[in-house]
Backbone as a printed PyTorch tensor [residue, N CA C, xyz], in Angstrom:
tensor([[[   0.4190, -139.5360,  -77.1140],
         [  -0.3170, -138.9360,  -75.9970],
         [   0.0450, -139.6740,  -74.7060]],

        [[   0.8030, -138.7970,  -73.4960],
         [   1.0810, -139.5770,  -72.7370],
         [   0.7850, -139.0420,  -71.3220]],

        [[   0.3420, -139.7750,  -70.0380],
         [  -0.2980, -139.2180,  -69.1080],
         [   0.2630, -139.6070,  -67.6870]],

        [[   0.5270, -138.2860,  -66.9450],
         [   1.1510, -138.5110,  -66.0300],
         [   0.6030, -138.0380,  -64.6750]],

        [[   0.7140, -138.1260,  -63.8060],
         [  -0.3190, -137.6680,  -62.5580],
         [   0.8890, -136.6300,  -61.5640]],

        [[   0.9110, -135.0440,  -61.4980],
         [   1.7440, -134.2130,  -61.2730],
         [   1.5900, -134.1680,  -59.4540]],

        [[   2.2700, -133.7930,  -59.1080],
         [   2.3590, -133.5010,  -57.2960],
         [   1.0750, -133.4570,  -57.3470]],

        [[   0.0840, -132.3650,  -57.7390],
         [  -1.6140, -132.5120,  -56.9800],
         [  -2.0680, -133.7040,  -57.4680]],

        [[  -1.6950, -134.5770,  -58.1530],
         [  -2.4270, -135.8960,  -58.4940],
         [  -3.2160, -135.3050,  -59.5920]],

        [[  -3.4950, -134.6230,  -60.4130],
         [  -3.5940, -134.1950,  -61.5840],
         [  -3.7230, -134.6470,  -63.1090]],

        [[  -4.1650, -135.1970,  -63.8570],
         [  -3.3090, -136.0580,  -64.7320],
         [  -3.3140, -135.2210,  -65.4690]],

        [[  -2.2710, -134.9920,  -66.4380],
         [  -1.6960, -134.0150,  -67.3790],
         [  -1.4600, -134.8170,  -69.0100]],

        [[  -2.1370, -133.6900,  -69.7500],
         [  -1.6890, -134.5750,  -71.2560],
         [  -0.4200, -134.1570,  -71.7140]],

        [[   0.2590, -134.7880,  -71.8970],
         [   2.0840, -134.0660,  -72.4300],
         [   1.9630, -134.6580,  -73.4290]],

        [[   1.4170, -133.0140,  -74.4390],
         [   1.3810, -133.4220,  -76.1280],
         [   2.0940, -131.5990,  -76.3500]],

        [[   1.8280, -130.9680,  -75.7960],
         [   3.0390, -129.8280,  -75.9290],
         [   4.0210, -129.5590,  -75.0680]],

        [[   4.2320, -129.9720,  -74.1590],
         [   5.5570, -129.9240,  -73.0890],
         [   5.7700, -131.1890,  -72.4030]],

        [[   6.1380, -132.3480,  -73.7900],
         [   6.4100, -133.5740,  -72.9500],
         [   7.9350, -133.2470,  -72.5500]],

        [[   8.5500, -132.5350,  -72.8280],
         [   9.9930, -132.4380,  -71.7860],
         [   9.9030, -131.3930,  -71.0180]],

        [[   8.8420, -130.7620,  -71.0050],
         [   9.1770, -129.1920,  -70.0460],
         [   8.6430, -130.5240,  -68.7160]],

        [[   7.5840, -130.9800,  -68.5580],
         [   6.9520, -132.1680,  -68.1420],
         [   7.9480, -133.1240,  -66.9250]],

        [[   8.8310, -133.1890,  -68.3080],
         [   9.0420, -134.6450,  -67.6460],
         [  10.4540, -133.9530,  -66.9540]],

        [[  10.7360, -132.9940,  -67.2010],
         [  12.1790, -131.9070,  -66.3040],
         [  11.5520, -132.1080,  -65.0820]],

        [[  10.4470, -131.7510,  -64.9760],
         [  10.0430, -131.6640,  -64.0160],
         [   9.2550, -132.1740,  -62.7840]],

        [[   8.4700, -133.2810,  -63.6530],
         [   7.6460, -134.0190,  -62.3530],
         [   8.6320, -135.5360,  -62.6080]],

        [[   9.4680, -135.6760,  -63.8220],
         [   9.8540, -136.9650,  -63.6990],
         [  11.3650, -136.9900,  -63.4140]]])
């Protein structure tokens, strides 16, 4: 379970799109 905070400052759980995710905000 891993948590990331998206452009709105958001925090997001990436447990089904940890690569759609991380294409994208990382």
């Amino acid at each position: 379970q891993v948590f990331i905070k998206d452009p709105n400052g958001v925090r997001i759980c990436l447990i089904e799109h940890t690569q759609e995710y991380r294409e994208k905000y990382m």
